[in-house]
C-alpha positions as CSV (number, residue, x, y, z in Angstrom):
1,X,7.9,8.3,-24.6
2,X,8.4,7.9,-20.8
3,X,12.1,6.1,-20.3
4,X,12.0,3.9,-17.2
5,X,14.9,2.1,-15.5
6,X,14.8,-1.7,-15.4
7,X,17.0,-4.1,-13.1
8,X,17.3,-7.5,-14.7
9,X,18.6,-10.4,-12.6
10,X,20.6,-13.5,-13.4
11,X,19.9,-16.3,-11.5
12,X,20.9,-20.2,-12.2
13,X,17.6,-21.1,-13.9
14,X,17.2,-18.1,-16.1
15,X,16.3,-14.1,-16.0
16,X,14.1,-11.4,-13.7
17,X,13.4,-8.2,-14.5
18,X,11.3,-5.5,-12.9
19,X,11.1,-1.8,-13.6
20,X,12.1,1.2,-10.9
21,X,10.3,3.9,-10.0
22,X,6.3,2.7,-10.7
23,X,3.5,2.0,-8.6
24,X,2.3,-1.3,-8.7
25,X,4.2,-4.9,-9.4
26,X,5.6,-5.4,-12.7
27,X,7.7,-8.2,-12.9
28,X,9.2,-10.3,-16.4
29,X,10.9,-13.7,-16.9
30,X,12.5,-15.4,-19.6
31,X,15.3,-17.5,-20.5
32,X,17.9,-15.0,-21.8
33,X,18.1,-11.8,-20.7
34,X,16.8,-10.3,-24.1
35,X,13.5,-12.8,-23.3
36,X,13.0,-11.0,-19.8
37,X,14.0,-7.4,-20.6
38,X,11.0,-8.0,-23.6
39,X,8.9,-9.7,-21.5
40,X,9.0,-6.8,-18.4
41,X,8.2,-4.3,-21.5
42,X,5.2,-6.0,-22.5
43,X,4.2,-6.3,-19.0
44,X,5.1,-2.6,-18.2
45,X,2.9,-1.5,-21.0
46,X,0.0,-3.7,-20.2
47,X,0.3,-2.3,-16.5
48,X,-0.6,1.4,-18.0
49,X,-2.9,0.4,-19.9
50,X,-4.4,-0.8,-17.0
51,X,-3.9,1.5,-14.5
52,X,-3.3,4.6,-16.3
53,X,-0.4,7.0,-17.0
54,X,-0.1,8.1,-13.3
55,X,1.8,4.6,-12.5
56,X,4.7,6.4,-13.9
57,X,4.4,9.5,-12.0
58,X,6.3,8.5,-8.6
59,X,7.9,11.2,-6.8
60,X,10.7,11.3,-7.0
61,X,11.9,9.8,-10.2
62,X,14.6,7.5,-9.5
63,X,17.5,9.6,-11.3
64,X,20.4,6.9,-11.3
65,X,20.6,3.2,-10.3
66,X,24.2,1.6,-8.7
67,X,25.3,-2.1,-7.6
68,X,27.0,-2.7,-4.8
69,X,28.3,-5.8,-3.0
70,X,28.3,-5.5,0.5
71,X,30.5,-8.8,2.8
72,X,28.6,-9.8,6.2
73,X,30.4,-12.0,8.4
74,X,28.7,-15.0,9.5
């Protein structure tokens, strides 16, 4: 099993989630953020089985993911 890192989003009209650390775009969306984390999986899997295993070889591998906030004056 290859473990991939997903960012999932919260915006005002529901949830976005992509994956880290593949070639290609992968992108899910759902209401809740169970619905998109479920819905980026399914896409993720269809994406290799499409493309092939070396989407997951990217060099190199993201190792840890942070969020930050950052002010800009205006």
């Amino acid at each position: 099993m290859h473990q991939v890192k997903l960012i999932v989003e919260k915006h005002s009209d529901g949830y976005i989630a992509y994956p880290l650390g593949v070639q290609g775009v992968v992108v899910g969306e759902g209401a809740t953020y169970e619905e998109a984390l479920a819905d980026v999986t399914a896409a993720l899997k269809f994406h290799v089985e499409s493309f092939g295993d070396e989407v997951l070889r990217v060099e190199p591998p993201v190792l840890e993911v942070f969020l930050a906030e950052a002010g800009i004056e205006r």
